[in-house]
C-alpha positions in Angstrom: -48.6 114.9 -89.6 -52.1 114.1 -87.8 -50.5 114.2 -84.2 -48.3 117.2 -85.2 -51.2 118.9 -85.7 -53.1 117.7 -82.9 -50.3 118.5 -80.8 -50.1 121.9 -82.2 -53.7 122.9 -81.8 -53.6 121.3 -78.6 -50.6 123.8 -77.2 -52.3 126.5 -78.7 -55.4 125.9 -76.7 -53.3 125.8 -73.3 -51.7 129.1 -74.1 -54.8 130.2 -75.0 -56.4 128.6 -71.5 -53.3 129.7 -69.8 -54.1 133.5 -70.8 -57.8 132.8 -70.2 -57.0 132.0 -66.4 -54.3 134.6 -66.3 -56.4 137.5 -67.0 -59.3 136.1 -64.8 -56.8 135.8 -62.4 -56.0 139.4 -62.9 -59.2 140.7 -62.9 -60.2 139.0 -59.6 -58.3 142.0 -58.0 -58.6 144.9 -61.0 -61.8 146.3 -62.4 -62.7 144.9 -65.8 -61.3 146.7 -68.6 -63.4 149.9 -69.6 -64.9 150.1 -66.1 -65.9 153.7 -65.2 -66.9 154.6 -62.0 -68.4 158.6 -61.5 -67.2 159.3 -65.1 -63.6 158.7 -64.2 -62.0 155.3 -66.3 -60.8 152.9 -63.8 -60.0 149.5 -65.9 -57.4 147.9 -64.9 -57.2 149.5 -61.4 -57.6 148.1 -58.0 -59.8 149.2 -55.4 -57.0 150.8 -53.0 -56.0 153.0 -56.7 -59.7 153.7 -57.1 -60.3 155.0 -53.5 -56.5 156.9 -53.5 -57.5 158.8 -56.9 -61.2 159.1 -55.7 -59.3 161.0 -52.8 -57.0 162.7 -54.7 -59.6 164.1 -57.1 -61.9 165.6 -54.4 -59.0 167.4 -53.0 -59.6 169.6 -56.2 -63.4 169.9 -55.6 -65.1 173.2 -55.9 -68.9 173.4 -55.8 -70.3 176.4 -59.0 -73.5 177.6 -57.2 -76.1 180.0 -59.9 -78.1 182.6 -58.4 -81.7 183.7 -59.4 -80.0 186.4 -61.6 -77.8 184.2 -63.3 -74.5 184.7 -62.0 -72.0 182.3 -60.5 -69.9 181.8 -57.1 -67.7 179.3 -56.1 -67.0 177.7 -53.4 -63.5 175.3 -52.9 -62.8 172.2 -51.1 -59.9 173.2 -49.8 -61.2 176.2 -48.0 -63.2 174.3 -46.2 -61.3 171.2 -45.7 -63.3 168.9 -48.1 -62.4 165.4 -48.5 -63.6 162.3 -50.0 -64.4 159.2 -47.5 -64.6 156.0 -49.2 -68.0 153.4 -48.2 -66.3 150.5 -49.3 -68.1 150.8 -52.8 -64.8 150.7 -54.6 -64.7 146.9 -53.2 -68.4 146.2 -53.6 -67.7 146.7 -57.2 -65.0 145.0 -58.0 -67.1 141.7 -56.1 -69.9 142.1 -58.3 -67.9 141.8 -61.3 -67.4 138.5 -62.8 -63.4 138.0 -63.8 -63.9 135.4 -66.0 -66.1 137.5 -68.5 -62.9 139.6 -68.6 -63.2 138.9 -72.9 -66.6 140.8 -73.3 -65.6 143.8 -71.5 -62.9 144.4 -74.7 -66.2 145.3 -76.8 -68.3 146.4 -73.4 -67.8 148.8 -71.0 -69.6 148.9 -67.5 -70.4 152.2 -65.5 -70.9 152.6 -61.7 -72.4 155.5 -59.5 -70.5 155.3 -55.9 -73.0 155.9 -52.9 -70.0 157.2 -51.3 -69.7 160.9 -49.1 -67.4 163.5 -48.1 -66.2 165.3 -44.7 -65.7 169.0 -44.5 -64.9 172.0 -41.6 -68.7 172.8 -40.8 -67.4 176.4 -39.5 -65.1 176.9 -42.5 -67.6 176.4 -45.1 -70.3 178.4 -43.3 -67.1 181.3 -43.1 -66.7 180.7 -47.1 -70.4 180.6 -47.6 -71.3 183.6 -45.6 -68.4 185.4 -47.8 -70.0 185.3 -50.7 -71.5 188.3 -52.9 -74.9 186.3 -52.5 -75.2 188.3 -49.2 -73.4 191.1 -49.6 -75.8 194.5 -48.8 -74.8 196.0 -52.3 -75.7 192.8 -54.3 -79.4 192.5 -52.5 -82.3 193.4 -54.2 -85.2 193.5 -51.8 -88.4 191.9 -52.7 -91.4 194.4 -53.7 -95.2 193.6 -53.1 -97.1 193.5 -55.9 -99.8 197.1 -55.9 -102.6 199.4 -57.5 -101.5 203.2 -59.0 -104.1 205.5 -59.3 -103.5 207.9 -62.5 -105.1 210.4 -64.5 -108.6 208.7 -63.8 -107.7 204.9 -64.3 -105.7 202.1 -62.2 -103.3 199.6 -63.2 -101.9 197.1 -60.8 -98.1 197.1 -60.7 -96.3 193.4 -60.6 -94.4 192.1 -57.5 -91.0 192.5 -57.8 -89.2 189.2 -56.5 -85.6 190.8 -55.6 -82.8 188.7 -54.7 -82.9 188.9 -51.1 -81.5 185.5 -49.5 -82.6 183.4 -46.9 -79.1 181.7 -45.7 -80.8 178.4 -43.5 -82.3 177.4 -47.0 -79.3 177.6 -49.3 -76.8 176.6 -46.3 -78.7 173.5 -46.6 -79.0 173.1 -50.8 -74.9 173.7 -50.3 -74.7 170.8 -48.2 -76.7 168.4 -49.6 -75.0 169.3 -53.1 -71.4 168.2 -51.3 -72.9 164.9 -49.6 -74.3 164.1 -53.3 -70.6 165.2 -54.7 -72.3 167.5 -57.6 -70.2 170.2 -59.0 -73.0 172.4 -59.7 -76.0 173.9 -57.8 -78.5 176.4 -58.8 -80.6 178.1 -56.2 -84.2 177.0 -55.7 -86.9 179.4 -55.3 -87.0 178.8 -51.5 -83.3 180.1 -51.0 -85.3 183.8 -51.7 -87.3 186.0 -49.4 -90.9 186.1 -51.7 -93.3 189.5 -51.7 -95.9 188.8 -48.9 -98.4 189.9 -52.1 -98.3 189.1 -55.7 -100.4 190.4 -58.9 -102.8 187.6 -58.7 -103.4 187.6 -54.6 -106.7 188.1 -53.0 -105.4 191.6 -50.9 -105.2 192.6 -54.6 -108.8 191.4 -56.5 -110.1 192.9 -52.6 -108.9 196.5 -53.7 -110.2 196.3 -57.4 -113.7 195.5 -56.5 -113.4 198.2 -54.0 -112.5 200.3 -56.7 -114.6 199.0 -58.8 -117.8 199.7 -56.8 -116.9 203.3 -56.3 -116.2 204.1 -59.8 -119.6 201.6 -60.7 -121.7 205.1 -61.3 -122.0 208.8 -62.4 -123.1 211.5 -60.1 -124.8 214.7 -61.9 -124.8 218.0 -60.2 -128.0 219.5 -61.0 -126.8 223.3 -61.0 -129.0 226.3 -62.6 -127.5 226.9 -65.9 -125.1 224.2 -65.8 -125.0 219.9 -65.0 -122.0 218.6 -63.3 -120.7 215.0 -63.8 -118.9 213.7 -61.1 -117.4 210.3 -63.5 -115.7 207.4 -62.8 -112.4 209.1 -63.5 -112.9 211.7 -61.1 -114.2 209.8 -58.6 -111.2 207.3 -59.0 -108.7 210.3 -58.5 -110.2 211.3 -55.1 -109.7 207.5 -53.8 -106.8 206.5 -52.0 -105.5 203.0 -50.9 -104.4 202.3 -47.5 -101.5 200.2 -46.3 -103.7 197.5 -44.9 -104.9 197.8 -48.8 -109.0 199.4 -47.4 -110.1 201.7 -50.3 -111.8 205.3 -49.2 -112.2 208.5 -49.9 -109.1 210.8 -49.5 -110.4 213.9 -47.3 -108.0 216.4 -48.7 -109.1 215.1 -52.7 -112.9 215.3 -51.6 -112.4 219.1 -49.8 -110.3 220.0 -53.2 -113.6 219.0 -56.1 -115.6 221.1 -53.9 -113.8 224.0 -53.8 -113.3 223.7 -57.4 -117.5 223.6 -57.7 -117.5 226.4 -55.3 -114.9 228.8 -57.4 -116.7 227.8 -60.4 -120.8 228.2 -59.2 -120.9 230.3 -56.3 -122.4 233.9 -56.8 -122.0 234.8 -53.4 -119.9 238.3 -52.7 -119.5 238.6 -56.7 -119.8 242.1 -58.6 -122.9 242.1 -60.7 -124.3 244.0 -63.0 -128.3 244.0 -63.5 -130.9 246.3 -65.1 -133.9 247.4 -62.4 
């Protein structure tokens, strides 16, 4: 009964060895069993399978590029002739894995990252890219300098408006670095955007409130006979005017009006008068 047993245990242990070697066998030429490699579950594959459906799947790329306002374009592979080229990592892979820890990678599973890249039409994709509502006239919202308003005897300093408008070198080149990385999604940097040449907090702007500022700094009183005459900050603000080279002075036409409002109000010049001699 002894040597039965021993003879049983002992067969058992050579069809268990015999499976051992088999599947490490097997797995010198297939990827260990839940192996993923860029998300997509390869166990049990080859290298030639991986690299044919690494292929195959990039033939149904399409790059989802997100503007500054939020919406989406697309761009397809097959428009401009994209396709997967393999750098030998499928291989590499399968090399670094050891076959005979085939067992642990039941309860384990390994994920890889290919360094691999990608081939495309340079002309078509520039022809796809330039076709895009990005850069279509109706679409653009130009970019608006931030400024000072003058109004009923104050200022306020109106923000820059950033606008939409698109600089195509920048995002020609975000688009291509997003297919040699193989991403399926891009959103637009700040640099693929023609920026206001002056903003809220710039200097040309602090420049025009201290000029505005120093002329609005005082009151002027009109000493008149029978009457006083403030020239105040408010009125003085109201005859400024602000340049496009952003120089603060006085506005002629503004200046020639307050007087002849003093003159139609004070002058006694050529008036009726009635007087006891």
């Amino acid at each position: 009964m002894k040597k039965k047993v021993l003879i049983a245990c002992a067969a058992v242990c050579g069809v268990l060895l015999a499976v051992y070697l088999g599947f490490a066998f097997y797995f010198n030429s297939h990827y260990l069993w839940h192996t993923k490699i860029n998300s997509v579950k390869y166990g049990g594959k080859t290298a030639d399978q991986a690299v044919k459906r690494n292929t195959e799947l990039s033939r149904d790329y399409m790059l989802t590029i997100t503007d500054r306002k939020g919406n989406t374009f697309s761009l397809k592979g097959p428009d401009f002739s994209y396709e997967y080229v393999s750098t030998g990592d499928e291989e590499k892979i399968l090399k670094s894995q050891n076959p005979f820890t085939w067992p642990a990678s039941i309860f384990k599973s390994h994920s890889y990252t290919l360094s691999a890249s990608s081939k495309y039409d340079d002309s078509k994709l520039e022809e796809q890219l330039k076709s895009l509502d990005i850069f279509s006239d109706d679409y653009i919202e130009q970019p608006e300098d931030a400024r000072i308003e003058i109004s009923d005897g104050s200022y306020s300093v109106v923000d820059e408006k950033q606008g939409n408008k698109p600089v195509y070198d920048q995002i020609l080149s975000e688009v291509k670095k997003s297919l040699d990385d193989e991403v399926t999604e891009l959103t637009l940097s700040d640099d693929c955007y023609e920026s206001p040449a002056i903003t809220a907090d710039s200097e040309a702007i602090t420049s025009e409130k201290d000029a505005l500022d120093k002329y609005t700094a005082a009151t002027v009183t009109y000493d008149i006979e029978g009457a006083d005459e403030k020239l105040d900050s408010a009125k003085i603000l109201d005859m400024l005017t602000i340049s496009d080279d952003g120089s603060v002075s006085l506005d002629d036409e503004k200046v020639t009006k307050y007087v002849q409002y003093l003159a139609s109000t004070y002058n006694t010049y050529g008036r009726k008068r009635s007087f006891k001699t």
